[in-house]
C-alpha positions in Angstrom: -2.5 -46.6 21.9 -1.0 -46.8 25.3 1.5 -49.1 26.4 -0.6 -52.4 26.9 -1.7 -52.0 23.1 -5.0 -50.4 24.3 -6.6 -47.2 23.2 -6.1 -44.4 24.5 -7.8 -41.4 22.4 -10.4 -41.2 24.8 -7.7 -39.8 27.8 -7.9 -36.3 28.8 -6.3 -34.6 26.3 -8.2 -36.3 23.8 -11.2 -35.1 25.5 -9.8 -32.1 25.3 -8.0 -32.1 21.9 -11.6 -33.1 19.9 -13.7 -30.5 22.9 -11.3 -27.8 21.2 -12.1 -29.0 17.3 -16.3 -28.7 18.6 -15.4 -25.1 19.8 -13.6 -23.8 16.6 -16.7 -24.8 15.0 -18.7 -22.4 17.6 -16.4 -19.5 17.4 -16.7 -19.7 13.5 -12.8 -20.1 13.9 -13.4 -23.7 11.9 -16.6 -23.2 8.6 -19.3 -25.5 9.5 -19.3 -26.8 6.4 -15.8 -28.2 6.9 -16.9 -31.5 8.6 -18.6 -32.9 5.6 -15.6 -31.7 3.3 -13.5 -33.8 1.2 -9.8 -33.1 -0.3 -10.9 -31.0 -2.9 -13.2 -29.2 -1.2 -10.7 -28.2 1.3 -8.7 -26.7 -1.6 -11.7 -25.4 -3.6 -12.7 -23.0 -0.4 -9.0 -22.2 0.0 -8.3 -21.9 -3.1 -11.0 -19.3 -3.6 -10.0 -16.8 -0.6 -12.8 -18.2 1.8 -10.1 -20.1 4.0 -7.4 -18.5 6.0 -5.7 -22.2 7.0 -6.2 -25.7 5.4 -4.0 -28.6 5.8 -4.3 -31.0 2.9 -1.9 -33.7 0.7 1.3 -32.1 -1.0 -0.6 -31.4 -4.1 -2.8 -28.4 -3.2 0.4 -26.1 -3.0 0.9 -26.5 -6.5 -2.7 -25.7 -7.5 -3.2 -23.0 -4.9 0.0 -21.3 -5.2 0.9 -21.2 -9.1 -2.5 -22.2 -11.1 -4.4 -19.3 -11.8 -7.0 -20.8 -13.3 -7.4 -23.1 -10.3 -6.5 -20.6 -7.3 -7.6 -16.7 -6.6 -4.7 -16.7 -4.2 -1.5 -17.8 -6.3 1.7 -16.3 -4.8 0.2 -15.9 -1.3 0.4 -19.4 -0.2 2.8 -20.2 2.8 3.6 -23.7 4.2 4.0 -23.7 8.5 4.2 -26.9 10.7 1.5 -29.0 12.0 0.5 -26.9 14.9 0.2 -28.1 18.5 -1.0 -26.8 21.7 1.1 -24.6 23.5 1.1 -26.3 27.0 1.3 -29.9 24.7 5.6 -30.4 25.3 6.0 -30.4 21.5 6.6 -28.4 18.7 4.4 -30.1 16.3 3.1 -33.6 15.5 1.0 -35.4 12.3 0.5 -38.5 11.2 2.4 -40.7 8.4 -0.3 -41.7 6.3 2.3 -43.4 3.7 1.4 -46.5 1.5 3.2 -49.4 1.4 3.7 -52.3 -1.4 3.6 -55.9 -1.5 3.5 -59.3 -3.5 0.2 -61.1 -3.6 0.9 -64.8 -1.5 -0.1 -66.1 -5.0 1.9 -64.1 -7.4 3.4 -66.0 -10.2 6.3 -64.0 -10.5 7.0 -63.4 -6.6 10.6 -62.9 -7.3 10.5 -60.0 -10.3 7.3 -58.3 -8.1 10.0 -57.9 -5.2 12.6 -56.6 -7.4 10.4 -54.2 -9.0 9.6 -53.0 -5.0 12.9 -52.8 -4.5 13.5 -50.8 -7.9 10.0 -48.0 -6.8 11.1 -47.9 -3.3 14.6 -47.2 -3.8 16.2 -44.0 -2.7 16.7 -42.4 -6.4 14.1 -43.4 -7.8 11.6 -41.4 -5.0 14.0 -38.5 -5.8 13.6 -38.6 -9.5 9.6 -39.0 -9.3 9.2 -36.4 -6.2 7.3 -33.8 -7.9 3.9 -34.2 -5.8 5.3 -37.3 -3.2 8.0 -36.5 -1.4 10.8 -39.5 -0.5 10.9 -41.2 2.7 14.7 -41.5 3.3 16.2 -38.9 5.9 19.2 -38.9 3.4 16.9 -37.4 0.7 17.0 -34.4 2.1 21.5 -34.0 2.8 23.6 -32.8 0.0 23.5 -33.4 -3.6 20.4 -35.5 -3.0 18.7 -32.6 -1.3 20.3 -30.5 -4.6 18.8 -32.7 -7.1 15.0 -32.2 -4.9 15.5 -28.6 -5.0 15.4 -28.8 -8.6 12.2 -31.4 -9.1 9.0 -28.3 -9.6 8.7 -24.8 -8.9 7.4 -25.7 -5.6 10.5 -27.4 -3.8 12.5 -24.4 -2.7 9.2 -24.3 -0.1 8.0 -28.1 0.0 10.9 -29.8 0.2 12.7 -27.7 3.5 8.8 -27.8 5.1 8.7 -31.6 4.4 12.1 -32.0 6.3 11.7 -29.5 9.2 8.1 -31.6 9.8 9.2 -35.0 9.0 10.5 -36.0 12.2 7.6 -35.1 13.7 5.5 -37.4 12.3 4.1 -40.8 13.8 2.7 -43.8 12.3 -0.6 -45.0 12.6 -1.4 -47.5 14.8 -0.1 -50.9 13.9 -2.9 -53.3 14.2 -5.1 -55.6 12.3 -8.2 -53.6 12.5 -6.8 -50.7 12.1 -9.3 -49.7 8.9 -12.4 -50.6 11.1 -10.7 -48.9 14.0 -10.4 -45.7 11.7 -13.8 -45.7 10.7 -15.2 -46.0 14.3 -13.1 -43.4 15.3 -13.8 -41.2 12.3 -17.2 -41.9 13.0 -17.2 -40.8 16.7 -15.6 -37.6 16.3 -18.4 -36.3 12.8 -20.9 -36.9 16.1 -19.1 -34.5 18.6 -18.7 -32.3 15.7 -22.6 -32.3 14.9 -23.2 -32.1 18.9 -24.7 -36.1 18.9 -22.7 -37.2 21.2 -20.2 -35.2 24.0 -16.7 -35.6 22.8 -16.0 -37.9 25.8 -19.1 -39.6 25.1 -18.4 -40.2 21.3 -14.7 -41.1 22.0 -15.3 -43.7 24.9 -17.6 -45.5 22.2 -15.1 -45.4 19.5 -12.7 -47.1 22.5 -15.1 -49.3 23.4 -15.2 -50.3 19.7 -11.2 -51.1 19.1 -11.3 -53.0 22.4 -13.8 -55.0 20.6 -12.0 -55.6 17.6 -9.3 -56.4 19.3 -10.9 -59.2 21.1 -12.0 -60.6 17.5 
């Protein structure tokens, strides 16, 4: 979104960023089968040898990098940073695709919901049930807190110090009311550039054309 609230995906390095993702796909740098994958699909194919990169949630290091009976390529996982674009001005950048609680407007027991937030969302209690979700407090990750992490699974020692180098890289999605129909237009823009329906500006000046509508709603 640019500064007036509007989108801006469809700039020139948007263009550009989705053009690139179209010729991966060409250069047989990116499977073609990857644009209908899921999650788990992503990890099966990695899993199996067939991938050399993947980025997926938390959990697949686990399965990929200590399961045996999941993973053909336990021990030779590494974790990296979000890559960029060289001439991009940063190091790395992702998105925080977090969950957040609430109380239902109708909730009997408004006051015990809110202290039972309080209760998940506080700092130890993300520590203490960090095995495959990592905490969202800076201080997590400073002295004995970032001790106690280390000592969560077999795959902190690597998690954990990637998860804090990449964390402040990350940026939230964009706050707005439609953001879920947003998503799916956009989602929606960029399978047709990857299937060559549309040209990458073409697909993403629709999907603009589609928040500026929902906005107007």
């Amino acid at each position: 979104m640019d500064a007036e609230g509007k989108p801006a995906f469809n700039n020139e390095k948007g263009v550009a960023a989705l053009a690139w993702m179209v010729q991966s796909i060409e250069d047989g740098v990116s499977n073609p089968a990857s644009i209908s994958y899921l999650e788990e699909d992503v990890r099966n194919v990695f899993s199996q040898g067939k991938a050399v990169f993947a980025n997926n949630w938390l959990y697949m290091y686990d399965l990929a990098n200590f399961n045996a009976d999941e993973s053909q390529v336990t021990g030779q996982v590494k974790m990296a940073l979000m890559p960029a674009f060289a001439d991009s001005g940063v190091e790395s950048a992702t998105i925080n695709g977090s969950m957040g609680f609430s109380v239902a407007a109708n909730s009997a027991n408004k006051d015990a919901a809110w202290k039972f937030l309080e209760f998940l969302t506080s700092e130890p209690i993300q520590i203490q049930y960090s095995a495959h979700l990592l905490p969202i407090y800076t201080t997590a990750y400073e002295g004995a807190n970032l001790d106690e992490l280390m000592k969560i699974n077999q795959a902190a020692p690597v998690t954990v110090p990637m998860f804090s180098e990449q964390f402040p890289c990350a940026h939230v999605r964009p706050k707005v009311p439609y953001y879920q129909e947003g998503s799916k237009a956009l989602q929606l823009a960029m399978q047709l550039a990857l299937t060559k329906q549309k040209t990458p500006q073409e697909a993403l000046d629709e999907a603009a054309a589609t928040w500026i509508e929902l906005a107007s709603k």
